[in-house]
C-alpha positions in Angstrom: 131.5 182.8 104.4 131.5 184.1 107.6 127.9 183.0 108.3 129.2 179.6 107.4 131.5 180.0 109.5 129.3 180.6 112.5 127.1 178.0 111.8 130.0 175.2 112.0 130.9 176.6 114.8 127.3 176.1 116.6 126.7 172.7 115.2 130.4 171.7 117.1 129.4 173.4 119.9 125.9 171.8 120.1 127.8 168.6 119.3 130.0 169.1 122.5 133.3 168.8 120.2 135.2 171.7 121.8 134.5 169.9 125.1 135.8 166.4 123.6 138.7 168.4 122.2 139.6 169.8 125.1 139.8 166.9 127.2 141.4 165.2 124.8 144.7 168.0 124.6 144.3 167.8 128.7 144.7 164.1 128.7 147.7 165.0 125.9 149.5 167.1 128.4 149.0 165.0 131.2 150.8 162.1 129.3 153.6 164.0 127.8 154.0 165.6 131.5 154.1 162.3 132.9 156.9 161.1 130.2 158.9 164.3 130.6 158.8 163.2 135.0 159.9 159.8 134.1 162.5 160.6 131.8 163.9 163.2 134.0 164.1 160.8 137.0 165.2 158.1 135.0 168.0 160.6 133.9 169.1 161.6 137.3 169.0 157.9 138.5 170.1 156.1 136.0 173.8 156.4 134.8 173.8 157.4 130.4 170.8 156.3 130.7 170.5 157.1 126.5 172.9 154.8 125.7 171.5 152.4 127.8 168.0 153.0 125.8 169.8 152.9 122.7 171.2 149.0 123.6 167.9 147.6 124.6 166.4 149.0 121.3 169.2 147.5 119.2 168.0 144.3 120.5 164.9 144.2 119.3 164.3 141.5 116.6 163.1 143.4 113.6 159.9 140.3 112.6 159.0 139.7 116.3 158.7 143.5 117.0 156.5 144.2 113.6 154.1 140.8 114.7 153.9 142.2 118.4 153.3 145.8 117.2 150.7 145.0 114.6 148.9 142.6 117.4 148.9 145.3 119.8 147.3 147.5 117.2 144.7 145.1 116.2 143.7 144.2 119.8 142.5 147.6 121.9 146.4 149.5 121.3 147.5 147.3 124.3 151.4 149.4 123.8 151.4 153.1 122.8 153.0 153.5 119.3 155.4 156.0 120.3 157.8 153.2 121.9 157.6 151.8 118.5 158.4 155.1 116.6 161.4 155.8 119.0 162.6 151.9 118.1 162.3 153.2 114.3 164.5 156.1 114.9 167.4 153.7 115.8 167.4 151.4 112.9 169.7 151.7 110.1 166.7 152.5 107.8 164.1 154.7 109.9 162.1 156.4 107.1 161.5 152.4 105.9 160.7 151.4 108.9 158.5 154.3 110.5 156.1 154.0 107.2 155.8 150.0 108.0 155.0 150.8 111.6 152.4 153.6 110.3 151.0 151.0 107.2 150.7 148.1 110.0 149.1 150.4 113.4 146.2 151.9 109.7 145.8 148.2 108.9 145.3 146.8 112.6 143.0 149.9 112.7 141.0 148.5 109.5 140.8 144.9 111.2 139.3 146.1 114.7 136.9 148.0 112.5 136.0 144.4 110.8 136.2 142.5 113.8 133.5 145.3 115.6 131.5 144.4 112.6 131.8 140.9 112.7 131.1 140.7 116.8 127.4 141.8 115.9 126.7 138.0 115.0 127.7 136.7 118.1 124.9 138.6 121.3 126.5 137.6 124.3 130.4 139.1 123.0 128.4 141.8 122.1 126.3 142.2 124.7 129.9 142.1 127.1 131.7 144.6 124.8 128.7 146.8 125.0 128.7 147.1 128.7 132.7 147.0 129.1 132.7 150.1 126.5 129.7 152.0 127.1 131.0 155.5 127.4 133.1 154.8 124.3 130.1 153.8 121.9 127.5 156.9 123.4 131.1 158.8 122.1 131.0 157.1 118.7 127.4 157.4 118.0 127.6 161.1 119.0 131.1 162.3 117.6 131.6 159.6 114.8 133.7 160.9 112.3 135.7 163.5 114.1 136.4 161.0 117.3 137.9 158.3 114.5 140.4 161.6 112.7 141.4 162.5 116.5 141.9 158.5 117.5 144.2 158.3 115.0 146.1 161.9 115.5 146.1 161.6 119.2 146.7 159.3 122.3 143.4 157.8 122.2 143.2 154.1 121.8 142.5 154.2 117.8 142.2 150.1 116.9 139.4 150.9 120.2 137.6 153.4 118.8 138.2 151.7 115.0 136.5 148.3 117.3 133.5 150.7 118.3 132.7 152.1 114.9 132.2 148.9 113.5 130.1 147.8 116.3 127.6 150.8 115.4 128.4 150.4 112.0 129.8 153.3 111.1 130.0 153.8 107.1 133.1 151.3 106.1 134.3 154.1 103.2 134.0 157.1 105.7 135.9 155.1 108.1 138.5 153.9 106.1 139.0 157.2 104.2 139.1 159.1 107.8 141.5 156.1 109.1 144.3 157.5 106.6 145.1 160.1 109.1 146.5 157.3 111.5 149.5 157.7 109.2 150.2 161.4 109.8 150.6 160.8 113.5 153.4 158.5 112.8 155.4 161.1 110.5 154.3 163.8 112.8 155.3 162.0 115.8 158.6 160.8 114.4 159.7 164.5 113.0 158.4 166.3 116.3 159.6 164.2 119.3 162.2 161.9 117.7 163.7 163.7 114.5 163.2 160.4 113.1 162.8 162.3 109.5 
């Protein structure tokens, strides 16, 4: 077991995974440091500033939010889910409406995969997409499965990387098997930072 053990642990590091890893919990920290400044200055400047929050959310039209979510999703995560998940937490039915929010951001994942996979017949989009995210498909090719699980757990653009593994074709039931973990973030987000559970 323990030789196992030591040989996972050589293949991730030959991999570069602990690097990836550990950029990817800096870049975590960074963001939630940068939410924790904003919300702190926002408190100090902004008089009850929660209940202001609280107002605007309540305001939100239930379809239109859903649409705009499951767009932004689909196309590159243009707005981070956690705005979303905070929204959730003030509804009347959160549990309800956090799983819809997680079911929608797996399936907007699913469609950028099929989209990547579609843009193949068209050269120049390809070609465009291909030079725009070149990092991000050396990444894919490299890292594959375990970039797509920590995509979905972590603030990495998921429906991006989902995009990428289509355009190197990545195996469609690995992908969509692996994608499932999109919907722990949302339960883990929603019981860590918002008690929404």
């Amino acid at each position: 077991m323990r030789k196992k053990l030591n040989i996972y642990h050589r293949f991730l590091k030959y991999k570069g995974i602990y690097g990836l890893a550990w950029r990817s919990f800096i870049k975590l920290l960074i963001i939630a440091l940068i939410i924790t400044i904003i919300l702190v200055l926002a408190q100090h400047f902004i008089n009850d500033l929660h209940s202001k929050i609280n107002v605007f959310l309540q305001q939100w039209n239930t379809s239109m939010t859903l649409i705009i979510f499951f767009i932004s999703e689909t196309i590159l995560g243009l707005i981070p889910p956690d705005f979303f998940i905070a929204w959730a937490g003030k509804s009347n039915y959160p549990f309800l409406l956090l799983s819809t929010l997680a079911v929608l951001s797996y399936v907007g994942g699913v469609l950028a995969f099929f989209i990547g996979r579609w843009i193949q017949h068209f050269p120049n989009i390809k070609t465009w997409l291909e030079f725009k995210l070149n990092n991000h498909l050396g990444e894919i090719k490299r890292y594959g499965g375990f970039l797509i699980v920590f995509s979905a757990l972590l603030p990495l653009p998921f429906s991006t990387i989902s995009l990428l593994a289509g355009m190197v074709n990545y195996p469609k039931k690995n992908f969509l098997l692996l994608g499932l973990t999109r919907l722990l973030r949302f339960y883990l987000y929603a019981l860590v930072l918002f008690h929404v559970i």
